[in-house]
C-alpha positions in Angstrom: -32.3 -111.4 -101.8 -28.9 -110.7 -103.1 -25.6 -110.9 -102.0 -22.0 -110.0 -102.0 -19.0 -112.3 -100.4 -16.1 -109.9 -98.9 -12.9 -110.3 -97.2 -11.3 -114.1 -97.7 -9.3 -114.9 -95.6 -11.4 -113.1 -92.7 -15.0 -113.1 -95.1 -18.3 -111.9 -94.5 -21.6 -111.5 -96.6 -23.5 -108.6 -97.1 -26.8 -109.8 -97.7 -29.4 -107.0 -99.4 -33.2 -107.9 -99.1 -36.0 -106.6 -100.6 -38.9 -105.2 -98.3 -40.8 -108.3 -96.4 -37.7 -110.7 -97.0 -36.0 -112.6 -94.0 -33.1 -114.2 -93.1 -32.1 -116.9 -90.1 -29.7 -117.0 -88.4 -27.7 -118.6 -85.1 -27.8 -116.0 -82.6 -24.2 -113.9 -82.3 -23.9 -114.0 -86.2 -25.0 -110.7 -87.0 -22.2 -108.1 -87.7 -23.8 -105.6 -88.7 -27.0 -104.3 -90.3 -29.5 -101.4 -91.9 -31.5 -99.6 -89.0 -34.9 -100.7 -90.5 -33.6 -104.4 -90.0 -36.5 -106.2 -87.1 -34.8 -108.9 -85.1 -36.8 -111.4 -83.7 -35.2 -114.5 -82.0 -37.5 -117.8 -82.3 -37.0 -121.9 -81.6 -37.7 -122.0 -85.0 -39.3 -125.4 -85.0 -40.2 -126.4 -81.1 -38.8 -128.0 -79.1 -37.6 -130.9 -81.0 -35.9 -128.5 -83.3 -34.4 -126.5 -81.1 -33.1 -129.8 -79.2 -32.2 -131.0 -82.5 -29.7 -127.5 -82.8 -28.2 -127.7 -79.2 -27.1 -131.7 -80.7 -25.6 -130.4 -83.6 -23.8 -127.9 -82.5 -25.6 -124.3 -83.2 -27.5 -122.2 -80.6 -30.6 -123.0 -78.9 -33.1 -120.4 -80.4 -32.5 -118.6 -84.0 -32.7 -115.1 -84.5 -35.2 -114.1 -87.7 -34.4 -110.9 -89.4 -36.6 -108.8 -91.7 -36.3 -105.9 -94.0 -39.4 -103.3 -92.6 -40.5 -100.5 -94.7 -38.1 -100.8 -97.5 -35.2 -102.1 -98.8 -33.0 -103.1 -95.7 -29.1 -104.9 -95.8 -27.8 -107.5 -93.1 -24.0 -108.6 -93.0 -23.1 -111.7 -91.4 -18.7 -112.8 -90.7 -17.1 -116.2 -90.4 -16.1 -117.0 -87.1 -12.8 -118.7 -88.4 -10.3 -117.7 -90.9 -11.3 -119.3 -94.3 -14.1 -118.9 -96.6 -18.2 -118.3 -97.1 -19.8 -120.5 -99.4 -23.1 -120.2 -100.9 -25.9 -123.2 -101.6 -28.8 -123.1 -103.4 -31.2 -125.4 -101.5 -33.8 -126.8 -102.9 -36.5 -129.5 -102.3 -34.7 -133.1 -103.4 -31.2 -131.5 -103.1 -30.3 -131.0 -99.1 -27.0 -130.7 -98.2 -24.9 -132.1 -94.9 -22.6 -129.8 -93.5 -20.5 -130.2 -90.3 -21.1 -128.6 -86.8 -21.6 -125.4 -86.1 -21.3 -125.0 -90.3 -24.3 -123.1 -90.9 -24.3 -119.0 -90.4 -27.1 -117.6 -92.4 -29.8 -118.4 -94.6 -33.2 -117.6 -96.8 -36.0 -118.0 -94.0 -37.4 -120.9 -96.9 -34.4 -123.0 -95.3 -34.5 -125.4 -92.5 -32.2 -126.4 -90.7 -32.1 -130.2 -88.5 -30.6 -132.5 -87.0 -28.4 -135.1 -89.1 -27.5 -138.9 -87.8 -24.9 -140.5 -89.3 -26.7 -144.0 -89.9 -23.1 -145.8 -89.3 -21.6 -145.3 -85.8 -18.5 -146.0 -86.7 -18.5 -143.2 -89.1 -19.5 -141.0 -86.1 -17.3 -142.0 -83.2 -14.2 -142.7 -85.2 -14.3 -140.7 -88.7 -13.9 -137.3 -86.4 -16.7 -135.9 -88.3 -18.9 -136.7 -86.1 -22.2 -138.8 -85.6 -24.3 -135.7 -84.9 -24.3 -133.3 -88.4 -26.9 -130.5 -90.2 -28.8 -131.2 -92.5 -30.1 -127.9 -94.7 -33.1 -128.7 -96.6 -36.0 -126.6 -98.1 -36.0 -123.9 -100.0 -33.5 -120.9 -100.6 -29.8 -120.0 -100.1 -28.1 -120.7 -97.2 -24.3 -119.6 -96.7 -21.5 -122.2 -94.8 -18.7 -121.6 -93.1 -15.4 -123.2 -94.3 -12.3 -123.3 -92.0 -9.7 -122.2 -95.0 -10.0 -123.1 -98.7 -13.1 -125.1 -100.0 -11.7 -127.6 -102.5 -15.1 -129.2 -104.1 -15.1 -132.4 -106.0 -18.2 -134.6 -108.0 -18.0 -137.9 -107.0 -19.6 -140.4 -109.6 -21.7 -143.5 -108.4 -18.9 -145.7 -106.8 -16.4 -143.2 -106.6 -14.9 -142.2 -103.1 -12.3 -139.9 -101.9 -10.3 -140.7 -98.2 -10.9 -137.6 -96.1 -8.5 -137.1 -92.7 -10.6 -136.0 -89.7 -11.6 -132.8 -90.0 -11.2 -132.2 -93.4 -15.1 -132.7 -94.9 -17.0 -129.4 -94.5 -20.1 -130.0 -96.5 -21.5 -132.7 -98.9 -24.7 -134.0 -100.8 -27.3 -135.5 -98.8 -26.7 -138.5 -101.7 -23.3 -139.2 -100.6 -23.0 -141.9 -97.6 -19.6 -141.9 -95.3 -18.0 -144.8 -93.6 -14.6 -145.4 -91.6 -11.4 -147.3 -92.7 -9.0 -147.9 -90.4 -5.3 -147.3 -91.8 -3.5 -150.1 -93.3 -0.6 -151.7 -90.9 0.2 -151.4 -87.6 3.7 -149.4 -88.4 1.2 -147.2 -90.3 -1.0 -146.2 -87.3 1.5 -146.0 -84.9 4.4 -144.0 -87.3 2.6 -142.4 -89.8 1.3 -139.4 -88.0 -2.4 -139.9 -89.5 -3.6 -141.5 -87.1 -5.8 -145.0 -86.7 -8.8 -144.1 -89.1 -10.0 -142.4 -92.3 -13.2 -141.2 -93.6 -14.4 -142.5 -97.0 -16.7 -140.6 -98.7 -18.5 -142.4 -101.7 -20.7 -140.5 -104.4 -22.9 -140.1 -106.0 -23.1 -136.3 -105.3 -20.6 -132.8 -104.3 -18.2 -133.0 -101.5 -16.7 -129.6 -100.1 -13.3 -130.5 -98.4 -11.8 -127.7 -96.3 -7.7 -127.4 -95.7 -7.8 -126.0 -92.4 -9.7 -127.9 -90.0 -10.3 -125.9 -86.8 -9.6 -129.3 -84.7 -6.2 -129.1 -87.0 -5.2 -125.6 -85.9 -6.2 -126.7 -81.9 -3.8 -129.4 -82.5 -1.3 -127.9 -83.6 -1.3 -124.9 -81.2 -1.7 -127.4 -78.2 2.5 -127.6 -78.3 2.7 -123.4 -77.6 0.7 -123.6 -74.6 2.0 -124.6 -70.7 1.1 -127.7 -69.6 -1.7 -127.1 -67.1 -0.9 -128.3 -63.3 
């Protein structure tokens, strides 16, 4: 399979795949495609999996598409104003990503359910407890609301993330929650009561424009509801 990234701000990828060769993907993700391209949709997994997706924010069922009788090409667009990354997953080297991150990938890539093993980090770090985990074998392409701004954290490093702003990072980094220092702080400081720390080892992919950030800052424009 090969590929080509268009479009940033409004991106898409134009994947091209050799006879045989699949790609997954959430249902609604397909923009547009070759005529020889088979769609099959599939739980992927069973039931647990497909559980697994409702939790973490993607469709039920995925939708399998093959190149039949030749070379075929698939294109696949962000859903957001930002940016199309690609990983290159392999076995040892998954990757966490946040809701509804994922949009396409090699069919060698699986896609599951990530807990976050400390609550606080889910209920309060506004990442959530409940994120993917892609693991396997292949690429897989991410969303990223806005620019991705990637960083290597060493063993013991860490970097304070706002809520919102993590997009994607090593299955070898862990998260936790902070609260902000001083009460004039929290209530003044317009950051609210809690940060996410992020420690290494491993590649964090920060975004700078959170969709939850956007909502929030729209919410002003529109009428109260009565």
């Amino acid at each position: 399979m090969k590929y080509n990234i268009i479009g940033e701000p409004l991106p898409a990828v134009i994947c091209s795949l050799e006879p045989g060769e699949t790609m997954l993907t959430e249902s609604g993700s397909m923009s547009w495609m070759s005529p020889n391209m088979r769609m099959e949709t599939t739980s992927n997994g069973g039931f647990g999996a497909t559980i697994g997706r409702m939790f973490a924010g993607e469709a039920m069922f995925q939708n399998r598409y093959t190149a039949m009788g030749g070379p075929g090409h698939i294109t696949f667009a962000s859903s957001f104003p930002g940016s199309i990354k690609a990983f290159n997953i392999v076995p040892g080297q998954e990757i966490i990503v946040q809701k509804s991150g994922f949009l396409a990938s090699e069919a060698g890539v699986n896609l599951s359910v990530h807990f976050q093993k400390r609550l606080s980090a889910g209920f309060f770090g506004g990442e959530g407890f409940i994120m993917q985990k892609l693991s396997g074998q292949g690429t897989a392409f991410i969303e990223i609301d806005g620019h991705a701004c990637e960083y290597y954290l060493q063993p013991g490093q860490s970097m304070i993330v706002d809520t919102g702003y993590l997009a994607a990072m090593d299955a070898t980094c862990s998260m936790e929650v902070v609260t902000v220092p001083g009460v004039k702080n929290m209530l003044f400081g317009g950051e609210g009561i809690f940060h996410t720390v992020v420690k290494g080892p491993g590649r964090i992919i920060l975004q700078t424009m959170p969709i939850s950030a956007v909502a929030g800052s729209l919410r002003a424009f529109f009428p109260a509801s009565k």
